[in-house]
TORDOVEX-818018 format. One record per residue: residue in one letter; x negated, y, z of N, C-alpha, C, O in turn; residue number from 1. Coordinates in nm, 2 decimals. Layout:
<sites>
type,nx,ny,nz,cax,cay,caz,cx,cy,cz,ox,oy,oz,seq
A,X,Y,Z,X,Y,Z,X,Y,Z,X,Y,Z,NUM
...
</sites>
This chain:
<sites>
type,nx,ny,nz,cax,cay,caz,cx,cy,cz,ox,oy,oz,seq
X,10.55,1.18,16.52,10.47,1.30,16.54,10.53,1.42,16.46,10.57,1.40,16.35,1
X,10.55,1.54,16.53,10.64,1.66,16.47,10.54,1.69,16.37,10.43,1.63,16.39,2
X,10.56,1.78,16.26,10.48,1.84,16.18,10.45,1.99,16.16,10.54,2.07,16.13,3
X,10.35,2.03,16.18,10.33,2.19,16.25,10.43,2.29,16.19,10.47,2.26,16.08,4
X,10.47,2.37,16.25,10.52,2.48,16.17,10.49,2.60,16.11,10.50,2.67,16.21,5
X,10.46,2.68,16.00,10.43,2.78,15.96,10.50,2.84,15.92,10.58,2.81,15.83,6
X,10.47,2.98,15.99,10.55,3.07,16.02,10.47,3.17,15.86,10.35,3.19,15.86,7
X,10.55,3.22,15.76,10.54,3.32,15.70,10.56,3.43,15.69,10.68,3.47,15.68,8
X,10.44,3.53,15.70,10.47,3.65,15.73,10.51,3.72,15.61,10.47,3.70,15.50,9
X,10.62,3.82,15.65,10.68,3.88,15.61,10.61,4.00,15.49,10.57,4.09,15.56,10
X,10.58,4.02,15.38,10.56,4.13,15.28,10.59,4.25,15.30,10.70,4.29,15.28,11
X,10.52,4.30,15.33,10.62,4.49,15.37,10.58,4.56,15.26,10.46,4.57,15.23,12
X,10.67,4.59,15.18,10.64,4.66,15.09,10.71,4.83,15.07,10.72,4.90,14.97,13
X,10.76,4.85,15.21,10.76,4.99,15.22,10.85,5.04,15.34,10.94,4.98,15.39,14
X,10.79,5.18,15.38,10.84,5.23,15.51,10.94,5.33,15.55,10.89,5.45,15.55,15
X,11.07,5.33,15.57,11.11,5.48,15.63,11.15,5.52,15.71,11.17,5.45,15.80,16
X,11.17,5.62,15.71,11.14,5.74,15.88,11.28,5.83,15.85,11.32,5.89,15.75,17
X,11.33,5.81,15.97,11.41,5.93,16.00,11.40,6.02,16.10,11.40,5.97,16.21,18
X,11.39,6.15,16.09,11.39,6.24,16.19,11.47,6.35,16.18,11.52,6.38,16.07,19
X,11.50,6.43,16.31,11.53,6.55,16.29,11.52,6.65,16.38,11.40,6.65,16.39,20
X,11.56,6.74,16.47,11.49,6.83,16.58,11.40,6.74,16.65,11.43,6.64,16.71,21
X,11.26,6.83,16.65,11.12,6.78,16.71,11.07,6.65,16.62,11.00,6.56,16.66,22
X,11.15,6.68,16.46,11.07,6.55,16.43,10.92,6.60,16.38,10.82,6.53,16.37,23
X,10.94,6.76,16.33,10.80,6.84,16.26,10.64,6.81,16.35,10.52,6.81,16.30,24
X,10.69,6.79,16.49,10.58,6.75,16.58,10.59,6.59,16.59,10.50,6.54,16.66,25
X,10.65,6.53,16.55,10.65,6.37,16.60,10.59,6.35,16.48,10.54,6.24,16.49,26
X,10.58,6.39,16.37,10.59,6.34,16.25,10.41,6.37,16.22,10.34,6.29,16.18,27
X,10.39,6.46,16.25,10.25,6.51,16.30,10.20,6.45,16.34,10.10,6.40,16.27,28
X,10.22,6.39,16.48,10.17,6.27,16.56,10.15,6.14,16.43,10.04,6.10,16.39,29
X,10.24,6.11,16.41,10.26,5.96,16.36,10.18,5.96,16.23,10.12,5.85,16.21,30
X,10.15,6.07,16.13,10.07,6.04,16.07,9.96,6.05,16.09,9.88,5.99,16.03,31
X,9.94,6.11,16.17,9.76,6.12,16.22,9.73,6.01,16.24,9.61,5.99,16.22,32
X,9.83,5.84,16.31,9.81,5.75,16.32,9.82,5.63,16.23,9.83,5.51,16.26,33
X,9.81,5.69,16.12,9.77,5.59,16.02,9.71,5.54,15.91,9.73,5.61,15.82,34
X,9.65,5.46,15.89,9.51,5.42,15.82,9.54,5.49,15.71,9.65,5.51,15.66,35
X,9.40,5.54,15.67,9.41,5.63,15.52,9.37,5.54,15.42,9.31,5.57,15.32,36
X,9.43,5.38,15.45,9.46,5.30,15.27,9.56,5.23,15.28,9.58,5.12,15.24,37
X,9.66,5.34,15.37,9.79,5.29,15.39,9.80,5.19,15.24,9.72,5.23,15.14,38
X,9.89,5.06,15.23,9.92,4.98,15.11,10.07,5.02,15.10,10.12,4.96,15.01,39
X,10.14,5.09,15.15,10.28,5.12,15.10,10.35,5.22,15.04,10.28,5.26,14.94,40
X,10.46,5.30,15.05,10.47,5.40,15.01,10.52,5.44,15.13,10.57,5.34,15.18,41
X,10.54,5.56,15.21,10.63,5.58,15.30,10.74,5.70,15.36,10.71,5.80,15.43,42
X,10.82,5.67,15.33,10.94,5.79,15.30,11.05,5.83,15.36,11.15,5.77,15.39,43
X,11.02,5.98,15.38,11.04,6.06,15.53,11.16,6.15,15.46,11.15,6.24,15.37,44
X,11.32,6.09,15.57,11.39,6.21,15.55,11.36,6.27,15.71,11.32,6.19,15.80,45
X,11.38,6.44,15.72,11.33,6.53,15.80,11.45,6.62,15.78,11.44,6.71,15.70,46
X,11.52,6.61,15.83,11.62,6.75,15.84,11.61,6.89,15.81,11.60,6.97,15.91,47
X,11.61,6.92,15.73,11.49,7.10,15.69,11.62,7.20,15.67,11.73,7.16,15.64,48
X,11.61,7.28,15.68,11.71,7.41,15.65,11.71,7.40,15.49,11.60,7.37,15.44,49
X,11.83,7.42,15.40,11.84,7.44,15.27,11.75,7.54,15.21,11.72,7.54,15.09,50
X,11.71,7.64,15.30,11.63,7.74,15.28,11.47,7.77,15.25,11.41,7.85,15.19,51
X,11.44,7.62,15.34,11.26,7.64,15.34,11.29,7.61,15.17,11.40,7.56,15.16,52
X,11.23,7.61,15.08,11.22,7.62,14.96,11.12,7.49,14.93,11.14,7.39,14.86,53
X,10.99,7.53,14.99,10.89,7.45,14.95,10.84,7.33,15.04,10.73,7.28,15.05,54
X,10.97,7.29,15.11,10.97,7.16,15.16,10.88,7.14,15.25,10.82,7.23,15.30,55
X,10.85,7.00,15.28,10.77,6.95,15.42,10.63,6.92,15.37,10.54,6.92,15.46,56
X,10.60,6.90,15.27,10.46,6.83,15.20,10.37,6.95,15.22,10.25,6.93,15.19,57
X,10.38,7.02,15.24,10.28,7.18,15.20,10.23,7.14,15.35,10.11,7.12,15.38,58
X,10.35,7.14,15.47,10.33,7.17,15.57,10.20,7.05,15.66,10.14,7.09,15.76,59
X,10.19,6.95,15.61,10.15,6.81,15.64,10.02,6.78,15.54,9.93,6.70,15.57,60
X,10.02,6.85,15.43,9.92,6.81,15.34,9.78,6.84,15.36,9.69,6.78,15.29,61
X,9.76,6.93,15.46,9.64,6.95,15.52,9.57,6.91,15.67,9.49,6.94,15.75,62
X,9.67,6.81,15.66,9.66,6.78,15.82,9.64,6.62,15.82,9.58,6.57,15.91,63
X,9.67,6.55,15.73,9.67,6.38,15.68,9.59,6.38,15.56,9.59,6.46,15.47,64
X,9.52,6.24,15.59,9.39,6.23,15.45,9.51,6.15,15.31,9.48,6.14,15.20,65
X,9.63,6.12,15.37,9.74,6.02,15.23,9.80,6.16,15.18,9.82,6.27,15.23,66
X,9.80,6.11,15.05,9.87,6.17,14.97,9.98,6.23,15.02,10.01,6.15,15.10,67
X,10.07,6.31,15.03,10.17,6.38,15.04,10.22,6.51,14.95,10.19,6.63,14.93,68
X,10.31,6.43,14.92,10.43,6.51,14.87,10.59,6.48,14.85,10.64,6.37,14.89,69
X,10.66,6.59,14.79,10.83,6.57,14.78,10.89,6.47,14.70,10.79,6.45,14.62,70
X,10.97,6.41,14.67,10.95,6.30,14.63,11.05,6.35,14.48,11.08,6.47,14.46,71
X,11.07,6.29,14.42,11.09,6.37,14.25,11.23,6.30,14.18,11.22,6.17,14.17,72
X,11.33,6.35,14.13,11.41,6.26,14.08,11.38,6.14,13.97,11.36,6.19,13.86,73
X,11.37,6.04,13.96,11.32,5.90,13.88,11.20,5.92,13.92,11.16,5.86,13.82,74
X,11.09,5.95,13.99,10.95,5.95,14.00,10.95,5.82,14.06,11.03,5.78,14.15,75
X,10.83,5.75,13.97,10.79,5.60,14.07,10.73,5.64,14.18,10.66,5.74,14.21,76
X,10.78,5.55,14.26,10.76,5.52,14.41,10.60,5.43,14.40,10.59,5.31,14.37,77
X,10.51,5.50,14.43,10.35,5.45,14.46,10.34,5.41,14.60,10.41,5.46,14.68,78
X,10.26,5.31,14.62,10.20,5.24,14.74,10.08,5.39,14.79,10.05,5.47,14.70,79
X,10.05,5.41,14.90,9.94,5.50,14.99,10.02,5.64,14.95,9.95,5.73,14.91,80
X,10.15,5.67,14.95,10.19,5.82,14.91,10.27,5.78,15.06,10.31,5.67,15.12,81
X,10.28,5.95,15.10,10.39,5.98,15.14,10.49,6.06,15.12,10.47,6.18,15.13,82
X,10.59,6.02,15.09,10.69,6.11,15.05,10.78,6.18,15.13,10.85,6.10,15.20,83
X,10.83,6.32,15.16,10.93,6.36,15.16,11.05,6.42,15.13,11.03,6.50,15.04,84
X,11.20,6.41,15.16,11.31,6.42,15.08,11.32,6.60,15.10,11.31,6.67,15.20,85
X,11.34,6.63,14.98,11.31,6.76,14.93,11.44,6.85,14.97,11.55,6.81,14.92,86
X,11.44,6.97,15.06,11.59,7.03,15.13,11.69,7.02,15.04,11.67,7.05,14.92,87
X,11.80,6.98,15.09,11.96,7.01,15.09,11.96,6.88,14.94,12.06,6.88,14.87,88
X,11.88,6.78,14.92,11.90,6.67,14.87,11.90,6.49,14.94,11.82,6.41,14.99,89
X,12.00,6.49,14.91,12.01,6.34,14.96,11.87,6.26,14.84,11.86,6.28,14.72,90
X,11.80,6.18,14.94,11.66,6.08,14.87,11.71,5.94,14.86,11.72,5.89,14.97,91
X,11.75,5.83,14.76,11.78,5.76,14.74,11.69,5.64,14.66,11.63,5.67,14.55,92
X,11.69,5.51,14.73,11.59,5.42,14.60,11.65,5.35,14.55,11.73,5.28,14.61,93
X,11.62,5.35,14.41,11.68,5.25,14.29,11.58,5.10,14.25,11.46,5.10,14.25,94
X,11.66,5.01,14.23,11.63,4.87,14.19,11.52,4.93,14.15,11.42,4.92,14.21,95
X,11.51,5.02,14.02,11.37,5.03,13.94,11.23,5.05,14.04,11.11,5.05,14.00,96
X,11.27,5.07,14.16,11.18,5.13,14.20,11.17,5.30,14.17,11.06,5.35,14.21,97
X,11.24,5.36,14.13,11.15,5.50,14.14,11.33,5.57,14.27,11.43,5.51,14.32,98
X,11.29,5.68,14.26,11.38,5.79,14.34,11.52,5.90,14.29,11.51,5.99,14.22,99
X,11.63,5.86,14.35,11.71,5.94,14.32,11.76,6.06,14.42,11.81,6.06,14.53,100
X,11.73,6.17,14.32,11.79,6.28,14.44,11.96,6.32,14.39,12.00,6.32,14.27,101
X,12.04,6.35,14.52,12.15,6.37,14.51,12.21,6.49,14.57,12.18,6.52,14.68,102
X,12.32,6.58,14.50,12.37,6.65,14.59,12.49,6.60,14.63,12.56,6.69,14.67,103
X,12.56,6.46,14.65,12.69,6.45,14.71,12.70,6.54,14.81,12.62,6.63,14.83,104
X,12.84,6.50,14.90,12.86,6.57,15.02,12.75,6.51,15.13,12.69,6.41,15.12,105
X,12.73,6.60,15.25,12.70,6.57,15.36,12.70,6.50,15.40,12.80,6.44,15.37,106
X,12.62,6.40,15.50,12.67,6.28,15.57,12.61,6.29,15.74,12.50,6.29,15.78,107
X,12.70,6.28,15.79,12.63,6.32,15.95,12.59,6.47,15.93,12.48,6.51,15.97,108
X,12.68,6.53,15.88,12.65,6.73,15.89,12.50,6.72,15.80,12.42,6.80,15.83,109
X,12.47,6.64,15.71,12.34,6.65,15.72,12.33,6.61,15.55,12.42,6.54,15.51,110
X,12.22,6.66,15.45,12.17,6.67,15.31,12.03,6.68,15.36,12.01,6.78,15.44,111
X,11.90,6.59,15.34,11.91,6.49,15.34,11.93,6.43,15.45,11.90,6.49,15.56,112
X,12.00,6.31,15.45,12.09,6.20,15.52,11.97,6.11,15.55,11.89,6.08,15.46,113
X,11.95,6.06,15.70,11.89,5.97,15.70,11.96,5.84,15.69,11.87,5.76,15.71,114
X,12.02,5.80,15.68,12.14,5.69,15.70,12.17,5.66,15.50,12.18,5.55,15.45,115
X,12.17,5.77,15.44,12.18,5.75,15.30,12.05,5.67,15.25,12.06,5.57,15.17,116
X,11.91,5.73,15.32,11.78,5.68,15.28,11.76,5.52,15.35,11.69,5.43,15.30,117
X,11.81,5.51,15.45,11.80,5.39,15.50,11.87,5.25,15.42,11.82,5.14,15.40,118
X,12.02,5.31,15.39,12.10,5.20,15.35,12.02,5.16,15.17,11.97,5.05,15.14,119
X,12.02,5.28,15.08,12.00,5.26,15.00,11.82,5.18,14.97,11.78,5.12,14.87,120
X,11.77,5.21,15.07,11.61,5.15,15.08,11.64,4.98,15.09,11.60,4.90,15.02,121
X,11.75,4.96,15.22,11.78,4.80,15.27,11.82,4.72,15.14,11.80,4.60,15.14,122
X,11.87,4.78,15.05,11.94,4.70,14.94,11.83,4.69,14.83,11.84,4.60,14.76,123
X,11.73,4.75,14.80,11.58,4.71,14.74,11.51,4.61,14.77,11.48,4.50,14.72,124
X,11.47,4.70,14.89,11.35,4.59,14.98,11.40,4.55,15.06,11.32,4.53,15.15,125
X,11.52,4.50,15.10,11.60,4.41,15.17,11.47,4.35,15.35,11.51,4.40,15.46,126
X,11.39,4.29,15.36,11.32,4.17,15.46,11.18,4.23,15.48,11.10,4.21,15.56,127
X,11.18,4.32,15.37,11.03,4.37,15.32,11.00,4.54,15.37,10.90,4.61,15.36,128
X,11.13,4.56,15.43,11.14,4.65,15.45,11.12,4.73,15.65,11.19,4.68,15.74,129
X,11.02,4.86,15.67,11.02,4.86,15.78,11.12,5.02,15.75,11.12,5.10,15.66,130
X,11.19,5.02,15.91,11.26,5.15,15.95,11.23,5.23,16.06,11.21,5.18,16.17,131
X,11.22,5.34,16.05,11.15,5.39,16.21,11.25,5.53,16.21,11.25,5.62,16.12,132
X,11.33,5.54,16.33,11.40,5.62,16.40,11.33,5.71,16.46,11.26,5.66,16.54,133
X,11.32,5.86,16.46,11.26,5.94,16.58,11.33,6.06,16.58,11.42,6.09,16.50,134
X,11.28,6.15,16.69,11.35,6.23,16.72,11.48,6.28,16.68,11.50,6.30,16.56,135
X,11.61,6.32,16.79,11.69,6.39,16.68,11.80,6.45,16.77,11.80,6.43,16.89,136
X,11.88,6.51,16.70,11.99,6.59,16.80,12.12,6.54,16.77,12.21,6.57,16.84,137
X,12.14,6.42,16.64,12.24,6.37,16.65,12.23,6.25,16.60,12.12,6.21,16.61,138
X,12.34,6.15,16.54,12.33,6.01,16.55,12.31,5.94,16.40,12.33,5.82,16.36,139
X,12.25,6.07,16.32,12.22,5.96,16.16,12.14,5.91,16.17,12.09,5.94,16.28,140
X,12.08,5.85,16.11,12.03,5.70,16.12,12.09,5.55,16.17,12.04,5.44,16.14,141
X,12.18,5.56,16.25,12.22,5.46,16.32,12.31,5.36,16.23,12.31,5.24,16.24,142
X,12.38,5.43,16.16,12.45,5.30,16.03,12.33,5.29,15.98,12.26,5.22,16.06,143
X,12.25,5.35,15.88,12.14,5.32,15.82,12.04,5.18,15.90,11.97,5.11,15.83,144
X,12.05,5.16,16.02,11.97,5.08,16.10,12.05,4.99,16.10,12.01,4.87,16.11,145
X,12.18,5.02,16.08,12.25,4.89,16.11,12.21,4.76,15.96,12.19,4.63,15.96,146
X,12.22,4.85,15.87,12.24,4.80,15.71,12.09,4.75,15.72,12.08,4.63,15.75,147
X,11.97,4.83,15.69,11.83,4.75,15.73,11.84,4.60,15.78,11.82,4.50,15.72,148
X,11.86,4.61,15.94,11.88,4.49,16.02,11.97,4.38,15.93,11.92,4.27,15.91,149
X,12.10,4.41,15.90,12.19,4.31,15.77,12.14,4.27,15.67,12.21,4.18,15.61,150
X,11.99,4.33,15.60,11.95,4.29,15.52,11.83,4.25,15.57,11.74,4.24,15.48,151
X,11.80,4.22,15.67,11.65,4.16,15.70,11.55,4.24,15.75,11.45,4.19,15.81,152
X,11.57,4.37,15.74,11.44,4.44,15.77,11.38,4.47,15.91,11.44,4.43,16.01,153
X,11.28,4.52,15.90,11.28,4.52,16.04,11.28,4.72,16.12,11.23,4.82,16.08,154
X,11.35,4.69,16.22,11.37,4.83,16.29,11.31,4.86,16.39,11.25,4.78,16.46,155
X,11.33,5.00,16.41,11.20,5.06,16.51,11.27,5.20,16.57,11.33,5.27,16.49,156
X,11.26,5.25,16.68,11.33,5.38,16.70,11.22,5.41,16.79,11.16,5.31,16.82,157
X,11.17,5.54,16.87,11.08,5.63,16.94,11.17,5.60,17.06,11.29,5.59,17.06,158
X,11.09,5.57,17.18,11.16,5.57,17.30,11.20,5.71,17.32,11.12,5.80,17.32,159
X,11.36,5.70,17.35,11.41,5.80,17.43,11.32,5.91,17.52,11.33,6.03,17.50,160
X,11.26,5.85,17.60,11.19,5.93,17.72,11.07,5.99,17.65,10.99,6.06,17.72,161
X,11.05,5.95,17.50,10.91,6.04,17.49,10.95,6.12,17.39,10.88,6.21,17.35,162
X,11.08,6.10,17.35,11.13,6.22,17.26,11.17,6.37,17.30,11.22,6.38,17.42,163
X,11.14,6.49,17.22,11.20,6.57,17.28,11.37,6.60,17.29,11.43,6.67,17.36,164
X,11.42,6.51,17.18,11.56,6.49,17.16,11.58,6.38,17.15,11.51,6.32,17.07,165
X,11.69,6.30,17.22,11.69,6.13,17.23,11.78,6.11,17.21,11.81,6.00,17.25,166
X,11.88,6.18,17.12,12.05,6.15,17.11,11.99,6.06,16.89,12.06,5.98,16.83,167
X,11.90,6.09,16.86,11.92,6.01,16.77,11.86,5.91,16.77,11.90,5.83,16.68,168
X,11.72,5.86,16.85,11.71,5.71,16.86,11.77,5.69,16.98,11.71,5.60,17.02,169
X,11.85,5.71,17.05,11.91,5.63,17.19,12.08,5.61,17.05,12.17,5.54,17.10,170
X,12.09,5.64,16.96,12.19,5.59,16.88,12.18,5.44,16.80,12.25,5.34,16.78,171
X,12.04,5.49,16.76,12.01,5.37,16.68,12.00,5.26,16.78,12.05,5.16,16.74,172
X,11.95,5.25,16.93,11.94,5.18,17.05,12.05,5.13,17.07,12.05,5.02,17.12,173
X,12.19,5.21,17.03,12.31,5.17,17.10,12.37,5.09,16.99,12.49,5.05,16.99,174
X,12.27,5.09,16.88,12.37,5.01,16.75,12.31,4.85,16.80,12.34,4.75,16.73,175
X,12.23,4.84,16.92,12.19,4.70,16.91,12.13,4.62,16.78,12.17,4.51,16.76,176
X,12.03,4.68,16.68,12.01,4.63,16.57,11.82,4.65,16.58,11.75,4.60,16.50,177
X,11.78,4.71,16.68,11.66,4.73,16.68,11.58,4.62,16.70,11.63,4.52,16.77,178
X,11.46,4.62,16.66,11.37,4.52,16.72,11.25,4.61,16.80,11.16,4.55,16.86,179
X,11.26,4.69,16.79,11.13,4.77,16.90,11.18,4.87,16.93,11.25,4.92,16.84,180
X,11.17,4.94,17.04,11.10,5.04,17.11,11.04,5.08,17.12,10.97,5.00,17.18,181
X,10.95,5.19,17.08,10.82,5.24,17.12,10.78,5.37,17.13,10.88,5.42,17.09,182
X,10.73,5.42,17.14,10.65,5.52,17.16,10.61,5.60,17.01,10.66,5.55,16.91,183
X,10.50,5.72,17.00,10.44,5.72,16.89,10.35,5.67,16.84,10.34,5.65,16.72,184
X,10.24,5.62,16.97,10.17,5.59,16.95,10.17,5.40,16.93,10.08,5.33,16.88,185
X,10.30,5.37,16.99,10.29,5.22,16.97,10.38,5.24,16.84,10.34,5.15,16.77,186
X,10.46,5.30,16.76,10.44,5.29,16.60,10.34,5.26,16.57,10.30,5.14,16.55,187
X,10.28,5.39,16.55,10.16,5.37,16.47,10.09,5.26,16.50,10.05,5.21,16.39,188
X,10.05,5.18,16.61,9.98,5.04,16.64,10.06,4.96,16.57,10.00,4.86,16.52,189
X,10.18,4.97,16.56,10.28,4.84,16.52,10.22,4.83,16.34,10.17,4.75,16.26,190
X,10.26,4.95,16.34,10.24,4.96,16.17,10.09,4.93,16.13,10.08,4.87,16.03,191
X,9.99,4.98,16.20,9.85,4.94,16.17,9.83,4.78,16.18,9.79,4.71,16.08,192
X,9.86,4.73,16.28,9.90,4.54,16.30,9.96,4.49,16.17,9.93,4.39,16.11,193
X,10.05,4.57,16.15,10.17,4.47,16.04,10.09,4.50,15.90,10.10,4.42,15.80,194
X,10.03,4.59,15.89,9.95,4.61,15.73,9.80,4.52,15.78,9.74,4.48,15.68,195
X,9.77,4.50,15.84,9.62,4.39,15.89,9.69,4.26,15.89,9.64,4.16,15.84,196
X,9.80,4.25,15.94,9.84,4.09,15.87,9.84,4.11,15.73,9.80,4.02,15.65,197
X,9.87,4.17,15.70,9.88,4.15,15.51,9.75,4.14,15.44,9.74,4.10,15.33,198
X,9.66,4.17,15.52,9.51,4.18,15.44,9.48,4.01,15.48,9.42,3.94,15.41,199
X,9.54,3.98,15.62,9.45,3.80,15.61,9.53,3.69,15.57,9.48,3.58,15.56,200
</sites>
């Protein structure tokens, strides 16, 4: 007689997003769809002009019931925050758990780098970790998805056809490392499902 198998679900202990042209409206979308006792922390590079000054949290902070704001150099990383990476800084996570900001060079024409936030997230939370690709005009994120997936995590990009720009999740699509497809709205379902397994 075989002996049952039990499958253990996986711990998510934190989420990131990459966006960039039409991510300010996708991003809009996707928080509206999600429970306000989010259990994670979840942390959004957004491609911003070096110029806006006062970052993406101002713009979001009255529109979502979670916490939001910029994310801070060494600031601990809290569960139900959202964070965003603050213009013309690379957002980085450290073993300790808290955040480093960087001015290296560019990566993908781009400060903050989604591909910088991805890789350095996968080597923390390694299996525990979710990635979500959306909107964009060009292809960062796509090493970033690749490194996630090598360390276990699990990946996600915005279908092509519902983006208003599809050159940066049809990249992460072409790195073959994803595990979903979806929509905005099947994000946010994904993510609402995967935090309700953790509650039972």
């Amino acid at each position: 007689m075989s002996r049952p198998r039990f499958i253990r679900r996986r711990c998510l202990k934190a989420i990131v997003v990459g966006a960039s042209a039409g991510g300010v409206q996708a991003l809009d979308t996707l928080l509206s769809l999600l429970p306000a006792d989010l259990q994670v922390p979840l942390v959004i590079v957004q491609h911003i002009h070096p110029a806006e000054d006062d970052g993406l949290a101002g713009v979001f902070a009255h529109r979502c019931p979670l916490v939001i704001k910029d994310a801070e150099d060494k600031e601990e990383i809290r569960a139900g925050t959202v964070y965003f990476a603050p213009p013309d800084y690379h957002l980085l996570i450290e073993r300790a758990g808290t955040f480093a900001l960087s001015v290296d060079e560019k990566v993908n024409y781009a400060r903050p780098s989604v591909d910088v936030l991805f890789e350095s997230a996968a080597h923390v939370w390694h299996s525990q970790l979710l990635a979500i690709v959306l909107t964009g005009a060009n292809n960062d994120g796509a090493q970033g998805i690749r490194v996630v997936k090598a360390c276990g995590g699990t990946t996600i990009a915005q279908d092509p056809a519902t983006a208003p720009y599809a050159a940066m999740p049809q990249a992460a699509i072409d790195t073959g490392a994803l595990d979903r497809v979806l929509s905005l709205e099947g994000i946010g379902e994904f993510i609402r499902t995967r935090l309700r397994s953790m509650k039972s």
